[in-house]
N, C-alpha and C positions, 0 to 999 in steps of 0.2 A: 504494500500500500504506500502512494504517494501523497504528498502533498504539497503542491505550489503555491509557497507565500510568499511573504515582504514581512521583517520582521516588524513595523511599526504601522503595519493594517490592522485597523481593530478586527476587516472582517476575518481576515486571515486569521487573526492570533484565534478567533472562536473557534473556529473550523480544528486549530491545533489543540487547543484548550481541550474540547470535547472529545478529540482523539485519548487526548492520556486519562482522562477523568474515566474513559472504558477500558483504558488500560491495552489498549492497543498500539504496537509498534508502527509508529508511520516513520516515511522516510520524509523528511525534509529538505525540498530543494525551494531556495533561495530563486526568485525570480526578482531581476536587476530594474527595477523600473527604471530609476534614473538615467538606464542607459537605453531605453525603451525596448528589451526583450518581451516587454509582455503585447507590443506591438507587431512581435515577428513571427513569419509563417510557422512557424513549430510552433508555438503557444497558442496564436490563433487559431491553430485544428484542434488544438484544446477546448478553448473559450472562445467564439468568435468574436466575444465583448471587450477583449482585452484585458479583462480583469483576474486576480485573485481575490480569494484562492481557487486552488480546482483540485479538483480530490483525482487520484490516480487507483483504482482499485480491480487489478488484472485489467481486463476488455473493459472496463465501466469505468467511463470518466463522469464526475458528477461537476458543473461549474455551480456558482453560488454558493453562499458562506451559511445561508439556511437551510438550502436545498440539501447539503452535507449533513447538517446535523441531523433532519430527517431523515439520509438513508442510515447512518450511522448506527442512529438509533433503532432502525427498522430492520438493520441487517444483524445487529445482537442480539435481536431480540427484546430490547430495553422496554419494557413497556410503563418501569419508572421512569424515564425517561420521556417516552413519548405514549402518554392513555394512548389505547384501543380501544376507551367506551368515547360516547360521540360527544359530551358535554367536557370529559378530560381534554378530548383531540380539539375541540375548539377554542379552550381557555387558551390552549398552550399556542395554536395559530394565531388568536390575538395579538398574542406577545411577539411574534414571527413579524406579523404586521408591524408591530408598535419599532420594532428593532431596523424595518426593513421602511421603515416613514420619518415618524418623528424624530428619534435617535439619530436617524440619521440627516435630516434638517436640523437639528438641532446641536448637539452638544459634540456630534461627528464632525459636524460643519464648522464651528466655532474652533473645534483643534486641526482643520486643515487649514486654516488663515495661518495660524500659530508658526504649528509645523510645516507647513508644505507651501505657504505661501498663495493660497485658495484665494481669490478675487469674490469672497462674500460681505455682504452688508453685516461687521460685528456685532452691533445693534440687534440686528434685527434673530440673527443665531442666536444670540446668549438669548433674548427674548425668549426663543421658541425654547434653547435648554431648559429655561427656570417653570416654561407652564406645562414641560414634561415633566419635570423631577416635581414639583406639586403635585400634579397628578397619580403620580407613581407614590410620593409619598406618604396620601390619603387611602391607597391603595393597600399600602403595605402598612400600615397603622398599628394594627390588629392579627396580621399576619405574619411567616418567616419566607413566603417563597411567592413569585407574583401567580402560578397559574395551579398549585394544587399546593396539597399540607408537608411537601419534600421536593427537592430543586428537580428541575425540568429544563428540556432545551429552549424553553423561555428566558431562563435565569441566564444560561449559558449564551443566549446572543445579546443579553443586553449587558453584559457584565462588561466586554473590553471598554468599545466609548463613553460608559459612566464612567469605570475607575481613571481614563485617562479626561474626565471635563474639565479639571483644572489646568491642564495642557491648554484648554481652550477660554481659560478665560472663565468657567464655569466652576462658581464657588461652590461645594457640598457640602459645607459645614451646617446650614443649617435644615436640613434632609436627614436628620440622623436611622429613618427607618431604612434609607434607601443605602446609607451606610452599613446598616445592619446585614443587609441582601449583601452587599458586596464582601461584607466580612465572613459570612456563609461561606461563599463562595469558594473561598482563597481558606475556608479550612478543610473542603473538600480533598479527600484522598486523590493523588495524581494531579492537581491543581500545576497550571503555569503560569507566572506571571508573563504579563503584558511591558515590554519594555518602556519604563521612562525616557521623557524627552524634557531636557531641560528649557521647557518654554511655559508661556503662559504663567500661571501661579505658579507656577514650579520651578521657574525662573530663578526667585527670589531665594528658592532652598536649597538649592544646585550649590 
């Protein structure tokens, strides 16, 4: 089994996250963006979108960083991971969505100005971050996991661009439920961190 990242893609890093959290050996190969390989005919038979990550698994390429987590999960069997009743599989598609929308307008967007130099309106990102993480943290109030009573591949795609918002400018101090989710997380068996980038809030702690 392969996996084509960027080590400082939040979507990658899920895709990798959720590899070890099952305790499966993936290979990781390094895709060069900067040098633009994830633009070139070999990657592109890959991904025609250019993007990572992309799962390598024998004859089965899966592209997308949720699309993975779904076979991932479907191929172990995980069905803590991913319900197989229709109200578990929906809560958790939610989260699919919210990872694959908002998160990503939002506090994803706010750390690529940061880091990568993204031509977005800061303003208006952190905006969208702060009426996410309210949302999420009224959510999570009362609760430890966003989509059942044990972490799910919900938790797992929204975890890299939360712990990295401060990269973008996005204070979490005062979210502490959503804190709590991320500290779950990262006590999870086989857990991998997400590489810091000395930007944004983190600038200052560097």
């Amino acid at each position: 089994m392969k996996i084509h990242h960027f080590p400082l893609s939040g979507h990658a890093h899920r895709a990798v996250l959720f590899a070890s959290l099952l305790g499966l050996q993936a290979e990781l190969i390094e895709v060069n963006l900067a040098a633009g390989a994830h633009k070139q005919p070999a990657f592109l038979a890959l991904n025609p979108f250019g993007q990572v990550p992309v799962l390598e698994d024998g004859d089965v390429v899966i592209a997308d960083s949720n699309a993975i987590l779904v076979y991932l999960a479907k191929k172990a069997g995980r069905t803590d991971w991913l319900p197989e009743d229709a109200q578990g599989a929906a809560n958790v598609q939610r989260w699919l969505s919210v990872a694959a929308g908002e998160l990503a307008y939002g506090p994803a967007a706010a750390r690529l100005i940061t880091v990568f130099g993204a031509r977005f309106n800061p303003e208006e990102v952190i905006q969208r971050a702060h009426l996410l993480l309210g949302r999420m943290e009224q959510h999570l109030a009362n609760r430890a996991w966003l989509a059942a009573d044990h972490p799910t591949i919900a938790d797992v795609a929204v975890y890299s661009y939360l712990v990295a918002a401060p990269e973008g400018n996005v204070d979490l101090s005062g979210y502490p439920s959503v804190l709590r989710l991320l500290q779950g997380i990262e006590a999870l068996p086989g857990f991998v961190p997400f590489p810091r980038t000395a930007a944004g809030l983190r600038a200052a702690q560097a």
